[in-house]
N, C-alpha and C positions, 0 to 999 in steps of 0.2 A: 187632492193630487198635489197641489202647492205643497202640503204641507209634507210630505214623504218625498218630494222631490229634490230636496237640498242634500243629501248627504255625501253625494260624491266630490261636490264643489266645497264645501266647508266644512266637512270629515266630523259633523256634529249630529250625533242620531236622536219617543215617549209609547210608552207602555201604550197609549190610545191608539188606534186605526186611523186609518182615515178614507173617506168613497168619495167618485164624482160629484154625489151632491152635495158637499162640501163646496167645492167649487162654483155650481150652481146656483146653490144657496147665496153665497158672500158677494157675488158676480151682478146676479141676476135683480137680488133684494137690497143692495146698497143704499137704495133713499127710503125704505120702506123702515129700514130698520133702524132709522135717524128718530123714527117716531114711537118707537120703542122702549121700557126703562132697560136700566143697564139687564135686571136680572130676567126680564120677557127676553132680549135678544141673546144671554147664556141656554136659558132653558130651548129658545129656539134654535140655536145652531146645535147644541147636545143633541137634539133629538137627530140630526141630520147627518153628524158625526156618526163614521164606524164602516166595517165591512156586512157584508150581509149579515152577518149574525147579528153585529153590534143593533143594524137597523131594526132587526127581530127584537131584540133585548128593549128595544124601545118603545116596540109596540104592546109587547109583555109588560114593560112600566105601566101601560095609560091602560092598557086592562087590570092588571094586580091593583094598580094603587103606587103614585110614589113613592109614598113616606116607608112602605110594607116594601118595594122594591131597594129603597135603602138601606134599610135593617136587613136582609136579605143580603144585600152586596157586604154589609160590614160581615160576615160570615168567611169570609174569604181568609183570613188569617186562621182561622179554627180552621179551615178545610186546608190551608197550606201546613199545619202546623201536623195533622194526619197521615197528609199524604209523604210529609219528609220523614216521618217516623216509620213509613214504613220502604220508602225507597232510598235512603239516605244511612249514613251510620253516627252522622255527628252534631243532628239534629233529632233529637229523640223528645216526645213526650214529657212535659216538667208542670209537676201542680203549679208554679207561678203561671206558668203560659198560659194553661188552660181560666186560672183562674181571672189573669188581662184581660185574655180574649172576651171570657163574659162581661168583663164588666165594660169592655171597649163597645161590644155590642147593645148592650143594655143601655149603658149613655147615648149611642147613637139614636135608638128606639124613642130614649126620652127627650134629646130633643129636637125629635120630630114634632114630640109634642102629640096634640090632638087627631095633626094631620095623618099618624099612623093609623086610626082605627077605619079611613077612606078605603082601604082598599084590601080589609079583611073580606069582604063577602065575596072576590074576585071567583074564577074558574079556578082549580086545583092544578089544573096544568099547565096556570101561567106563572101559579108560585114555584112547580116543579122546575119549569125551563127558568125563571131565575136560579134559582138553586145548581143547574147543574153549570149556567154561567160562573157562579161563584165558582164552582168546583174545579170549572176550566180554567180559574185564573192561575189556583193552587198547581195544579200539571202545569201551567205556563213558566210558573217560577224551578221548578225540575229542570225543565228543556233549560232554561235563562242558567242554572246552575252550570249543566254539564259545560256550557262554553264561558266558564272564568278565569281559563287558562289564557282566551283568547283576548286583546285589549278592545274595552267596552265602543270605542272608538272604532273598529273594525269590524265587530259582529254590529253592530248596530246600523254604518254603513252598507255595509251588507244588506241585512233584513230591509233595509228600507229603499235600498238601489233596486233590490228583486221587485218591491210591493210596488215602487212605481212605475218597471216594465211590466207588469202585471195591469195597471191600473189606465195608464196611459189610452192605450187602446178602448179601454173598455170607455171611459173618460169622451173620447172624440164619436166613437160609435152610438153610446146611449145620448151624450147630451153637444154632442156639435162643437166646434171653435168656438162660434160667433159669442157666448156671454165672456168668451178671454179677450178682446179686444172696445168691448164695451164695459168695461170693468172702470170702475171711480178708482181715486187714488187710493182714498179711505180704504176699500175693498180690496186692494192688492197690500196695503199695509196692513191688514188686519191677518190676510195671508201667509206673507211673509213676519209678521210676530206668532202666527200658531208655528209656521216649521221651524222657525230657528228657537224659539223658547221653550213651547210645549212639545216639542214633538222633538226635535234635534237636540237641544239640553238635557229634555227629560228622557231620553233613550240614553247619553251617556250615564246620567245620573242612576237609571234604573240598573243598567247591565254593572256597573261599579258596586252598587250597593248589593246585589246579588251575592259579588266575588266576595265583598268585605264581611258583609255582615251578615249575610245567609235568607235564604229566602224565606224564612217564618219573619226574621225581625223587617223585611225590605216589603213582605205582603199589611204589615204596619200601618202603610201609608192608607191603606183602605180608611182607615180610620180616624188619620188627620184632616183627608179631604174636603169632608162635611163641616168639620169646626175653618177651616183656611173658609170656604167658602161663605160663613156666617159674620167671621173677623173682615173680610173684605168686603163682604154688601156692606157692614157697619161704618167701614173707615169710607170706603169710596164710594156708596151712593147713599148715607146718612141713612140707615135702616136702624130699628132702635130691635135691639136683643130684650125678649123675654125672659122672666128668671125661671121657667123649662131651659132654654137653650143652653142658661150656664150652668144649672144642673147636669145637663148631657155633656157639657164640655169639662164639666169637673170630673164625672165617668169615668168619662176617655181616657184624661191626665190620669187618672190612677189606677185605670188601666194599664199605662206604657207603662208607668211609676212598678208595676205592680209583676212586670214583665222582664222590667231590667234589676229588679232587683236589688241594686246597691244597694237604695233609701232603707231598704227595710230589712238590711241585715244586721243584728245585733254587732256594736260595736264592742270589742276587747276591752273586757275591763282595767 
């Protein structure tokens, strides 16, 4: 709720959700999660992160399999890249794209590494409900298209002024005041950097990059997320990278490389 609740006061809107137990969670578990490493209390507040669906999608994770739940999410570009071909006119189907996309995905796959074949023996219908996740992000970027008329700073405060009259109520009903006044500092600052960075940054950043660059290159990011998140356990809690991982991050790179195009068009002789 913290974090969907700034936009009317700082007109700064992120593609993520957010639920009460967000709140709950950051409020309630402040000293618990001092004893935590950096990457237990990311993977722990993620899971906790989202609206009902998002929290379904998480529980579909720890059935499917992470690593198969990530490869699965990198999908999200090949499914955006589909659905603007066929509801769009100026986003059409291009062998580069298709051929990025594999390889953006394939890198992701690899470095997962090992950890991918965890959660191949899952149920069939928790890979399917990823999958139609993925598919939903692809129609999200459609919707995010038709309003680039409007500035990203407006629709954004919008969506997010609505999710937290929406949310509010639900907020005090399911889980009470009382962990909002018993909150550490730590806790409200950890709060207030998801809504102003992640949530209010990345909501302008997202609807901008939608208008500019179009929702196949903007659903992209699917696929930087994983490597940003490998680069920053490494730099800020000294995690040492396997050479899987820079395989999968060399994929990726040549996947965008391979999507945008310029590198690889023959120069004029």
């Amino acid at each position: 709720m913290g974090r969907v609740g700034q936009p009317s006061s700082f007109r700064l809107p992120c593609p993520t959700p957010s639920i009460p137990s967000l709140c709950r969670h950051r409020f309630q578990t402040g000293e618990a999660d001092r004893r935590l490493s950096g990457l237990e209390r990311c993977r722990d507040l993620h899971e906790r992160v989202g609206i009902k669906a998002v929290e379904a999608r998480s529980e579909r994770q720890r059935i499917g399999g992470a690593g198969l739940a990530s490869v699965i999410n990198a999908t999200t570009p090949f499914w955006t890249i589909v659905v603007a071909a066929v509801l769009t006119t100026d986003e059409k189907i291009t062998g580069p794209k298709l051929a990025g996309v594999a390889l953006g995905i394939a890198g992701t796959a690899v470095m997962i590494g090992p950890g991918l074949l965890a959660g191949l023996g899952g149920p069939a219908w928790a890979k399917f409900a990823l999958l139609g996740t993925a598919m939903s992000y692809a129609f999200a970027f459609m919707v995010a298209r038709r309003l680039k008329d409007i500035p990203p700073a407006v629709t954004a405060a919008g969506q997010l002024t609505a999710s937290s009259a929406l949310m509010i109520p639900i907020v005090l009903a399911v889980h009470g005041p009382h962990g909002l006044f018993s909150a550490s500092a730590e806790a409200w600052a950890s709060v207030f950097g998801l809504a102003l960075l992640a949530t209010a940054l990345a909501y302008i950043l997202y609807f901008r990059l939608v208008a500019e660059a179009g929702a196949t290159n903007t659903s992209l990011v699917t696929l930087i997320v994983p490597v940003c998140a490998l680069l920053l356990g490494a730099l800020f809690l000294g995690e040492r990278l396997e050479m899987f991982e820079f395989a999968g991050m060399g994929l990726i790179g040549l996947g965008l490389i391979t999507i945008d195009g310029r590198l690889l068009r023959r120069r004029p002789g």
